[in-house]
N, C-alpha and C positions, 0 to 999 in steps of 0.2 A: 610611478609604478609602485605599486604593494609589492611588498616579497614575504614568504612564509615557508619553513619548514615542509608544512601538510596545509594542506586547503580544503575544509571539508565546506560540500554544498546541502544546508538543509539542516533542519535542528531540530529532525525529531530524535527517537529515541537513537536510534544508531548514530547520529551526526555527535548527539552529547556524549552516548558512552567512549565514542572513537576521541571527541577531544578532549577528554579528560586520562585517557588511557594515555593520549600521547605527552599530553599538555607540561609532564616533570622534566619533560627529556627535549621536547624540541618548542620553534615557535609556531604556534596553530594560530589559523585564520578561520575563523565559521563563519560563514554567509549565508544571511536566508529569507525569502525575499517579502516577509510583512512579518511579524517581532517574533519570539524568540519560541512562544506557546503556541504559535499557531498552526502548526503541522498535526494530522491524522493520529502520531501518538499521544497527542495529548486527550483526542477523543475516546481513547481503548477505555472499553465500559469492563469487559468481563476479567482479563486477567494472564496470567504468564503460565505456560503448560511447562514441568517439568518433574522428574523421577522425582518426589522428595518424603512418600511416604514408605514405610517399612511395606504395606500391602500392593506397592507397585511395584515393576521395571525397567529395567531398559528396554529388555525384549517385550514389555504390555507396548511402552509410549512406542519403539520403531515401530511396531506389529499397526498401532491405531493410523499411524501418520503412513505407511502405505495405504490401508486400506482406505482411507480416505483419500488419497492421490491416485487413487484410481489405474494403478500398474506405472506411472510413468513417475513417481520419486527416484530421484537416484537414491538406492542403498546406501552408499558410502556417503554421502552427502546427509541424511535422514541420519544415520546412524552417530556422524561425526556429531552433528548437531541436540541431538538427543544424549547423546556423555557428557556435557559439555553444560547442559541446563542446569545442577545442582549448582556449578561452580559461578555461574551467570549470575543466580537467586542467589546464592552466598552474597554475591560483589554488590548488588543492590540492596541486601539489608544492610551489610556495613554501610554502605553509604546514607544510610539513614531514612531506606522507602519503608512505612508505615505501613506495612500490610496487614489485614485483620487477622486479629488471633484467634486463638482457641487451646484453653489451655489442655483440653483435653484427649489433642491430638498428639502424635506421637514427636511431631517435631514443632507443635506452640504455635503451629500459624495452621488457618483455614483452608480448609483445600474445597475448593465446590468441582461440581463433574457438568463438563459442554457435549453438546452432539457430535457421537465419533468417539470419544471416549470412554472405553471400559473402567477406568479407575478415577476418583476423584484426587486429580491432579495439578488443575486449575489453581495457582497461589493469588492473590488479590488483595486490592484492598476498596473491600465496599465494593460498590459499581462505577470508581471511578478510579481505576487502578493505571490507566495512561496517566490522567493529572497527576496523580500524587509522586510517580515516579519523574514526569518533567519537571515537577517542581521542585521536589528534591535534586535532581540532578545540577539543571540551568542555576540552581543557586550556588555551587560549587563554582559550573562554569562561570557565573561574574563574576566572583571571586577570584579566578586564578588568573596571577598577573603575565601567563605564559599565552593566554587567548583571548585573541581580538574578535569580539564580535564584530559582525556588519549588519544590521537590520535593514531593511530597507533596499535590500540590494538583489536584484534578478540576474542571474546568469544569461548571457546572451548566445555565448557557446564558447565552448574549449579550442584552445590555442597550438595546438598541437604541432608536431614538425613537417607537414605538408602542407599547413598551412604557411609556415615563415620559409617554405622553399627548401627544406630539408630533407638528406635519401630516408630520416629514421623513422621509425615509428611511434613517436615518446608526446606523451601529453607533457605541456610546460606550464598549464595555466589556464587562466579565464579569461575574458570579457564581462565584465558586470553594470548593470544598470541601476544606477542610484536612483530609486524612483523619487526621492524628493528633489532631488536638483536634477537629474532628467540627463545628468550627464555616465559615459560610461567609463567604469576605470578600469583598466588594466590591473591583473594580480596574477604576479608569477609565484610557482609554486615547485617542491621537488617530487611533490608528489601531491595529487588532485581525486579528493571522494567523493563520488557522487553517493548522497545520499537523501533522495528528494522526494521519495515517497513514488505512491506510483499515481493511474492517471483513470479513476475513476470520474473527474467531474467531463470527460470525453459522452457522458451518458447523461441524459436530461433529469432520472432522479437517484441518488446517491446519498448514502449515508458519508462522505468524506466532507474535509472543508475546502474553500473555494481553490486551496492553493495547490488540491492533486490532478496538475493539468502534465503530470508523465515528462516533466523540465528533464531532468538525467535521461531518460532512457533514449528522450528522443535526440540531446545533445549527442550521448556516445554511437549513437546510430550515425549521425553525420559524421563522426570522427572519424565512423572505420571499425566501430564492434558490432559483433554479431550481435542480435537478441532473439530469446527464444519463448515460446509456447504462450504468446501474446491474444491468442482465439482464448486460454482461458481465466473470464474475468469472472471473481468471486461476485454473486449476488447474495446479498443478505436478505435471509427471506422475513426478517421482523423490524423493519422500519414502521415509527409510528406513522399513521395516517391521518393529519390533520392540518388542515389550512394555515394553521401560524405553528407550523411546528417541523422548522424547514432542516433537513438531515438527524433527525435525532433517532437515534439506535435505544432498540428494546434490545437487550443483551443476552447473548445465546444463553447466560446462566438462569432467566429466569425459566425457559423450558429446561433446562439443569436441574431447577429446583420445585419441578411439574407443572411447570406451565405446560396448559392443552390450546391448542390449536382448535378453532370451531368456524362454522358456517354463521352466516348471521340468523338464524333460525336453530341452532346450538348444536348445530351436529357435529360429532367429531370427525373425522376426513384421513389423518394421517396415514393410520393402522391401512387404511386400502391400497395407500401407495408403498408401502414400506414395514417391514417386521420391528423395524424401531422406534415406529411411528414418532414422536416428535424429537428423540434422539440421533433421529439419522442424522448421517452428515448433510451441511448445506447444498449442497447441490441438489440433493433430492429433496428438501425440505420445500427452498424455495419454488420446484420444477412442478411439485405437487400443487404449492398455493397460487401458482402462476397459472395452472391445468383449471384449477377449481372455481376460479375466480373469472376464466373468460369462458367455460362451459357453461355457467351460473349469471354472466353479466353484473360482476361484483366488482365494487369501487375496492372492497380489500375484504380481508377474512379476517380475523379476531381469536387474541392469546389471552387464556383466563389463565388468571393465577388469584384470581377472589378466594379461593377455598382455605387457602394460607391466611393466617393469622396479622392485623394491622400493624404489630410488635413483630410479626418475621419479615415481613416486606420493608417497614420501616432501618429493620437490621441490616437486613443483606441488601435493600435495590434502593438507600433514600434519596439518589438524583434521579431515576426514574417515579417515584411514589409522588413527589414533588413536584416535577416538571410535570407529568396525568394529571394532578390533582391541581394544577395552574391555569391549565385546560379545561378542566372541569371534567375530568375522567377518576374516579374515583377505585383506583385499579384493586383495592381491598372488597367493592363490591359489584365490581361489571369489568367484562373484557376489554381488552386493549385492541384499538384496529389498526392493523398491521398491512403493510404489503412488502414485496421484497425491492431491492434498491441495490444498484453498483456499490461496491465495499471495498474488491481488493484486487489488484492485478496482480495472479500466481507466475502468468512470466517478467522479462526485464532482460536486464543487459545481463548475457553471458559472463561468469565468473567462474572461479577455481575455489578452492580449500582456503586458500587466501585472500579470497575478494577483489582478485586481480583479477581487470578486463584484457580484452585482444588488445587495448592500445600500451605501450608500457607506462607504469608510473601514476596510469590511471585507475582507479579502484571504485566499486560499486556494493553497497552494503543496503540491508534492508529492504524493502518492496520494489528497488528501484531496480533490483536485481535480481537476476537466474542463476539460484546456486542451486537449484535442484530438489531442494528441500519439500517443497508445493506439489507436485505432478500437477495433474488434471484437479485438484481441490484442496484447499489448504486445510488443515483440520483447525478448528477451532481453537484459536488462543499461539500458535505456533509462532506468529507474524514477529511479537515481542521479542522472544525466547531467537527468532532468528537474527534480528536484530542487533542483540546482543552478544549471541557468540560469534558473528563474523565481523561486528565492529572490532573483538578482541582477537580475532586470528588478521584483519587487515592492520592489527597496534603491531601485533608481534612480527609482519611481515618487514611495515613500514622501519621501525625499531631496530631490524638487524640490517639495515641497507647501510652502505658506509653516506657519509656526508660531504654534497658534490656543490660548488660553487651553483648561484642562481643564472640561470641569461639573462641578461636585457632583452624584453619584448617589447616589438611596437605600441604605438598606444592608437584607441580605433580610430577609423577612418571614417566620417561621416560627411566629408564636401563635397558629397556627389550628390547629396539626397536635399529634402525639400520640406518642409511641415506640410501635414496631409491637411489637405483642405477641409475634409470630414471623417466621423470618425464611426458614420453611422453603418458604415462598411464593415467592422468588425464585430460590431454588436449583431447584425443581422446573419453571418456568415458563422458566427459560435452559436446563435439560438436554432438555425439551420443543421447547422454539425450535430449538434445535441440530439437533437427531435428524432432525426434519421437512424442516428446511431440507435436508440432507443427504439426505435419502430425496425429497424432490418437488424439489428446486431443483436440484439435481448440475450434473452434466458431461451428461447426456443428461435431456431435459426432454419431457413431454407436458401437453396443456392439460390435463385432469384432474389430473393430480398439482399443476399450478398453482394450480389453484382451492382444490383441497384445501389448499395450503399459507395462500393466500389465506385460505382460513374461521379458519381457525387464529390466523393474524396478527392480524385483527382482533380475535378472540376475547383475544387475549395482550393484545393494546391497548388494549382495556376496563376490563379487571381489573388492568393496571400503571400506566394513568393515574390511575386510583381508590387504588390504594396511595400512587401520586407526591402525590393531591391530597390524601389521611387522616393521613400519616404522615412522620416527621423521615426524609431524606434520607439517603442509605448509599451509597459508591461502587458495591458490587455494583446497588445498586435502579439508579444512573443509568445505571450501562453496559447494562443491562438494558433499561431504556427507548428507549436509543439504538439497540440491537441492534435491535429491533424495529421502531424506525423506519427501519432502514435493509433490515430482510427486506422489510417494505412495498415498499419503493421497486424493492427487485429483482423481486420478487414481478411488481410492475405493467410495469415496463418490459419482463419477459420474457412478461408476456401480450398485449404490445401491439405484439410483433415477430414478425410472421407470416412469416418465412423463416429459415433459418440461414445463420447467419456469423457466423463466428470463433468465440468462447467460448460461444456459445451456438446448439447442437445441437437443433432439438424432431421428433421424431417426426410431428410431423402437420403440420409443412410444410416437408420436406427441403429442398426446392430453393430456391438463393439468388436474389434478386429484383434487379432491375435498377435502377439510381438509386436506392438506398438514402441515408436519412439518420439523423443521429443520436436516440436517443430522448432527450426532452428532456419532463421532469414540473413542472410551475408548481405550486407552493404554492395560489397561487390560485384553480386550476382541481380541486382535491382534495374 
């Protein structure tokens, strides 16, 4: 059995900032389940949103990230997290993230402006400001002799006290799956983070990497936590459109820095859906190209940003200028074809001010979590910025707890089960999941296609907890299973929101409703 101080799951940016926050003071275990960069933050093109010019707010950034969330942000949650971004951007240039300068700005670094945003507040670096900060980060983390990586390692599920026959409510740990030797090990912890990203690859096309199959959200739902407002999942409406050019994000800064949106015949489009025409926030951006594109019978619509200079594209977007121009897309003199693509899941596991779930001891930071920040749409560039301030409010939670001896946990049970004889069962059962979800669960939803999706999920659920119960354990089998518990959750939450707003659109009841709240699904109540 492992034992550790804290046990964080997942290494993107909030798994690194949490265990370096902790890593002087206690022993930190990360685990994550293919190497170190390969999480959704290491993908972030556009950049970190926070107060940090003299021409900005607090009250501009709250004022933007309501209205973008579409009535259902929590205040206090929006508010706490928006004080809190200077000090976040502080922590990461000390730490040595590279962000582009400008000396001409009032505080030395580049601010560019995303859709939804009144001021240019956007910090970055280049258009690949996730890498440069996981790299900078994860270099500290090898370094520090207080945290153990585990690469290689899947979460099988949390260990909790009803599971070893206990009255409490307290997570103790994991189960984890050594995907190289196949075997699973036991790691007990005093305190356990889930921080896994969320579960966009639940959708046939997606700007995420293979690894956001929603592992946290769906583990803490079995445990016993609530999770909320799961119906709304972020589409990105500028994924490139090209046959060898599998999840790559055109970044909301290049419409930032006027990119237009056109028809294949160069018509502009936006201005009819929207007073902000390519400025709006993502929901309506996407809902617009989505409208456009099957009114028209269009494989995708096209973002010109040609009118810009080969020296300004080269400046501000050169892994987008690069990767077009690999392609043979020459973005300095023709448009980019775009469609929109799953990006972000704005709910997750229910949390506090502290990052603390319903279960005790367990904790959820980052996409994997409902701290309220998101409503109905997340504004552009927030994800990071959230990331960060609740990985340092779950250091300071974890950090004032006194220090309790470890249990001894079982170690897993696997002599009941059998090697699956084929394994052509999961492969067909996730390309299934996928397709449907994409075909009934999209950018524009009616109850019928819900239901249909519904019969399906269950159906899936049947037949993969009967494989999970018959047969030895496979990372593909668990992401599978998790997948599905997480189309559930969206599945229910989008039939049980009778109006649209924000990211989710339904056909049979257009109009938004008055005093809205958040949806919110109890294990309990299932």
């Amino acid at each position: 059995m492992l034992q550790f101080d804290t046990l964080i799951i997942g290494s993107g940016l909030a798994g690194l900032t949490l265990a370096l926050k902790l890593a002087d003071h206690q022993k930190v275990g990360l685990i994550t389940k293919k190497s170190l960069l390969d999480g959704a933050s290491n993908w972030a093109q556009g950049g970190i949103a926070a107060v940090l010019s003299t021409d900005d707010s607090l009250e501009a950034h709250t004022h933007d990230t309501l209205l973008a969330g579409a009535g259902l942000c929590d205040p206090i949650a929006t508010r706490y997290v928006v004080e809190h971004g200077k000090q976040a951007i502080d922590w990461l240039i000390a730490q040595g993230v590279p962000f582009t300068k400008d000396v001409s700005s009032d505080m030395g670094y580049h601010l560019t402006r995303e859709g939804g945003h009144n001021q240019r507040r956007i910090i970055h670096a280049a258009d690949a400001t996730g890498h440069a900060v996981q790299e900078t980060l994860s270099s500290k983390v090898l370094r520090h002799p207080n945290i153990t990586l585990l690469e290689k390692h899947m979460s099988v599920d949390l260990i909790t006290g009803k599971k070893l026959g206990l009255s409490d409510n307290r997570c103790y740990g994991v189960y984890a799956l050594n995907t190289i030797t196949d075997e699973v090990v036991t790691i007990a912890a005093q305190h356990t983070v889930l921080a896994t990203g969320g579960s966009s690859k639940v959708y046939l096309y997606t700007t995420n990497p293979d690894t956001a199959t929603g592992d946290g959200i769906a583990m803490a739902w079995r445990a016993g936590c609530r999770v909320a407002n799961m119906e709304f999942i972020q589409f990105h409406p500028t994924c490139l459109y090209h046959p060898h050019a599998k999840s790559f994000l055109i970044s909301e800064a290049v419409r930032g820095e006027g990119g237009i949106l056109k028809l294949p015949d160069g018509t502009r489009f936006m201005a009819d859906h929207d007073k902000r025409a390519e400025l709006a926030p993502r929901d309506i951006v996407a809902r617009a190209i989505d409208y456009e594109m099957k009114k028209a019978g269009l494989d995708c619509v096209y973002l010109d940003i040609s009118h810009q200079s080969v020296e300004f594209l080269q400046e501000h977007f050169p892994n987008i200028f690069t990767r077009c121009l690999n392609l043979g897309i020459n973005i300095s003199k023709e448009p980019i074809p775009v469609v929109p693509a799953a990006h972000y899941t704005c709910g997750g596991v229910v949390t506090d001010l502290h990052a603390r779930s319903d279960v005790d001891h367990l904790y959820a930071i980052g996409e994997t979590a409902y701290s309220g920040l998101h409503g109905a749409n997340r504004l552009a560039s927030n994800s990071l910025l959230e990331c960060l301030v609740f990985a340092d409010a779950a250091a300071q939670d974890i950090l004032s707890q006194p220090h309790e001896k470890t249990r001894t946990l079982p170690a897993w049970d696997d002599s009941q089960v059998t090697d699956a004889d084929e394994q052509i069962v999961i492969a067909h059962n996730w390309a299934e999941l996928r397709h449907f979800m994409w075909d009934y669960v999209g950018i524009v939803r009616t109850n019928k296609r819900l239901q249909r999706a519904q019969h399906r999920v269950q159906l899936l659920q049947k037949e993969i907890d009967e494989y999970y119960t018959h047969f030895h354990i496979s990372s593909d089998l668990l992401e599978l299973r998790n997948l599905v518990t997480n189309a559930d959750l969206i599945v229910k939450s989008a039939l049980s929101r009778h109006e649209s707003r924000g990211l989710h659109y339904s056909r049979d009841y257009p109009e938004t409703q008055d005093n809205p709240s958040p949806t919110i699904l109890s294990p309990q109540n299932r």
